[in-house]
C-alpha positions as a Markdown table, in Angstrom:
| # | Residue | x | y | z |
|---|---|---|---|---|
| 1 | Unk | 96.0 | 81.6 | 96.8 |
| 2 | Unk | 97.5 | 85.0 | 97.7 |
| 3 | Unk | 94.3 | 87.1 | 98.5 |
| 4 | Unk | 94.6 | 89.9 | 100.8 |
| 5 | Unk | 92.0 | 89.0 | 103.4 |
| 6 | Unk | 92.6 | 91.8 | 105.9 |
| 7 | Unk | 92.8 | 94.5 | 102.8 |
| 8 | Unk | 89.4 | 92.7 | 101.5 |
| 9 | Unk | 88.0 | 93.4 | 105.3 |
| 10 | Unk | 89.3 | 96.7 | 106.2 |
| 11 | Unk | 87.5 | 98.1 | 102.6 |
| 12 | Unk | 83.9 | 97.3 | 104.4 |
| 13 | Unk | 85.4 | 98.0 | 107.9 |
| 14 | Unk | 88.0 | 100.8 | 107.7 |
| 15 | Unk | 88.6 | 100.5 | 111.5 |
| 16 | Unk | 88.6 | 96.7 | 112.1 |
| 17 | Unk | 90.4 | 95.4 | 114.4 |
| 18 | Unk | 93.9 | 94.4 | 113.6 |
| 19 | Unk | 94.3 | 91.9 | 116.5 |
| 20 | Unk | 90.2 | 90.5 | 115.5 |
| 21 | Unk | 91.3 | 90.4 | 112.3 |
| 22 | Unk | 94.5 | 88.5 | 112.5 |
| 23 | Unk | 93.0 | 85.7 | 115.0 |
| 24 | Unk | 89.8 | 85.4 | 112.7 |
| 25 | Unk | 91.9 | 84.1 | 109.9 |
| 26 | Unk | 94.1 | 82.5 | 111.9 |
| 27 | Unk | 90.9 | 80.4 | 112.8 |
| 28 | Unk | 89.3 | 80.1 | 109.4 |
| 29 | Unk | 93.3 | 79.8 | 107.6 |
| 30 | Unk | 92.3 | 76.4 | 106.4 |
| 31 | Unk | 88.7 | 76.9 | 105.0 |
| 32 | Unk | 90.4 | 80.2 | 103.6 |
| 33 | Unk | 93.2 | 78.2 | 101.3 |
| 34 | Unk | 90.6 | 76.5 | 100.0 |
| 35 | Unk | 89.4 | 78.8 | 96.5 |
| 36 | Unk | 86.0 | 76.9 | 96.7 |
| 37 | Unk | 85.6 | 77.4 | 100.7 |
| 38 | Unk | 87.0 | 80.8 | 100.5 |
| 39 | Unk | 83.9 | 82.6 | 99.0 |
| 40 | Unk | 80.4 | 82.7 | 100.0 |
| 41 | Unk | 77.9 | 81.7 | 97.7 |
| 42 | Unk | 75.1 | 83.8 | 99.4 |
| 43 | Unk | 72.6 | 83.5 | 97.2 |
| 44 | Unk | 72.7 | 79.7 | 97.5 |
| 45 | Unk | 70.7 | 78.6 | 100.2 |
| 46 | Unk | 72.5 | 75.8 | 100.9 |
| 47 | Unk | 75.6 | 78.1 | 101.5 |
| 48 | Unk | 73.7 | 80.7 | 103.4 |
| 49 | Unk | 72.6 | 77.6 | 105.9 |
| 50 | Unk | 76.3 | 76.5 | 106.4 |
| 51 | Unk | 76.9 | 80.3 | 107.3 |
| 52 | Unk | 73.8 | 80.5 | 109.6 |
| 53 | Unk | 74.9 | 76.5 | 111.4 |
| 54 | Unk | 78.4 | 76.6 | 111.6 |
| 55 | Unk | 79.3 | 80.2 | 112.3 |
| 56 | Unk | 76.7 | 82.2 | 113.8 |
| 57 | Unk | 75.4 | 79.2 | 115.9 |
| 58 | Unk | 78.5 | 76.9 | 116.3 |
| 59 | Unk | 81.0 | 80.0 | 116.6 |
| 60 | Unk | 79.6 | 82.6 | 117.9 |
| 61 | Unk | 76.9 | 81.1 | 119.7 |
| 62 | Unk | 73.8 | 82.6 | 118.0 |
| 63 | Unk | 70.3 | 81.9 | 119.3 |
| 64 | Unk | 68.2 | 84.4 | 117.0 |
| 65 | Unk | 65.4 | 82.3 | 114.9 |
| 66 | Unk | 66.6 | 81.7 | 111.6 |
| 67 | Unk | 65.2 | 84.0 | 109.8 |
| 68 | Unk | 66.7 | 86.5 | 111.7 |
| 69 | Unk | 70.2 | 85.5 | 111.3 |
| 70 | Unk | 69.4 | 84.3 | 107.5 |
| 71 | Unk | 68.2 | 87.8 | 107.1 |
| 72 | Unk | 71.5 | 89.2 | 108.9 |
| 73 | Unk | 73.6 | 87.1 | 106.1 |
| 74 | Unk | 71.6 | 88.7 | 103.5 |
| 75 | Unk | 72.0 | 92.7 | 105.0 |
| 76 | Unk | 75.8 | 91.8 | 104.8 |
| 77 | Unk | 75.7 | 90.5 | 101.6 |
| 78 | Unk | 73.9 | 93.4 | 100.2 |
| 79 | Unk | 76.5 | 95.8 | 101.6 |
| 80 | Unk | 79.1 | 93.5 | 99.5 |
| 81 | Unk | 77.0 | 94.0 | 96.3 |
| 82 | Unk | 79.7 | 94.8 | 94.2 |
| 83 | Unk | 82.0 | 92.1 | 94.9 |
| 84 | Unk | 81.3 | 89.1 | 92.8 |
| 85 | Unk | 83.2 | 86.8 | 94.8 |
| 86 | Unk | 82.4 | 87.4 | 98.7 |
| 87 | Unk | 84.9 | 86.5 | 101.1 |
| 88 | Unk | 84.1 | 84.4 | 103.6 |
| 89 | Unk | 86.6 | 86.1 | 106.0 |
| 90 | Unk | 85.0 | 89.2 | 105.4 |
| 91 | Unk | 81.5 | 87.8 | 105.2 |
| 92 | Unk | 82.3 | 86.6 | 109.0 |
| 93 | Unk | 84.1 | 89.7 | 110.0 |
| 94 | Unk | 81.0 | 91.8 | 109.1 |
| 95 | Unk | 78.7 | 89.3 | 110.6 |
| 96 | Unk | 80.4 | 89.2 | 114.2 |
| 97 | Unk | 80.6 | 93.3 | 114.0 |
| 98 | Unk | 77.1 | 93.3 | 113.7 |
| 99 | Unk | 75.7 | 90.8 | 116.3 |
| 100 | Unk | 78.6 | 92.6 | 118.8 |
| 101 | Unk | 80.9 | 89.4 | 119.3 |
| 102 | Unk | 84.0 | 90.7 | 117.6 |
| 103 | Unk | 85.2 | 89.8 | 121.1 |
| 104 | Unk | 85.1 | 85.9 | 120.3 |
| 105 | Unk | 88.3 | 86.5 | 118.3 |
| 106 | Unk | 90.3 | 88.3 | 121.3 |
């Protein structure tokens, strides 16, 4: 798969951090080569719970109720409206700006 993750990142985060960026897919390189891991289904609640679990718990060490952070998933996915398929790179990128731990990937 040759997708541009950074260039997909950088178009809802003009300023992102190159260095953030770069150790973020570094970390997620595997579930990104994956086409079916790759994307977030975000209207599938099953997908939204993996999102909520894995990454804003497990990674960056959440402890909002979950409505808050399944709320948080949904605010970002409305922002990426128009794309059909929704990076999960991006997805996370825009996630861990928002709850201020960008600084998990330094």
């Amino acid at each position: 798969m040759a997708e541009d993750w950074a260039a997909d990142i950088k178009k809802y985060a003009p300023h992102a951090d190159d260095a953030v960026i770069a150790k973020l897919l570094s970390t997620y390189r595997l579930v990104l080569s994956d086409r079916d891991s790759a994307y977030v289904a975000a209207s599938d609640p099953a997908e939204v719970a993996t999102v909520r679990t894995n990454f804003l718990k497990g990674k960056l060490g959440l402890t909002q109720d979950d409505a808050t952070l399944d709320a948080a998933i949904k605010d970002v996915a409305a922002v990426m409206k128009d794309d059909r398929t929704k990076s999960r790179a991006t997805m996370y990128y825009l996630l861990a700006e928002k709850f201020k731990k960008l600084d998990v990937f330094k």
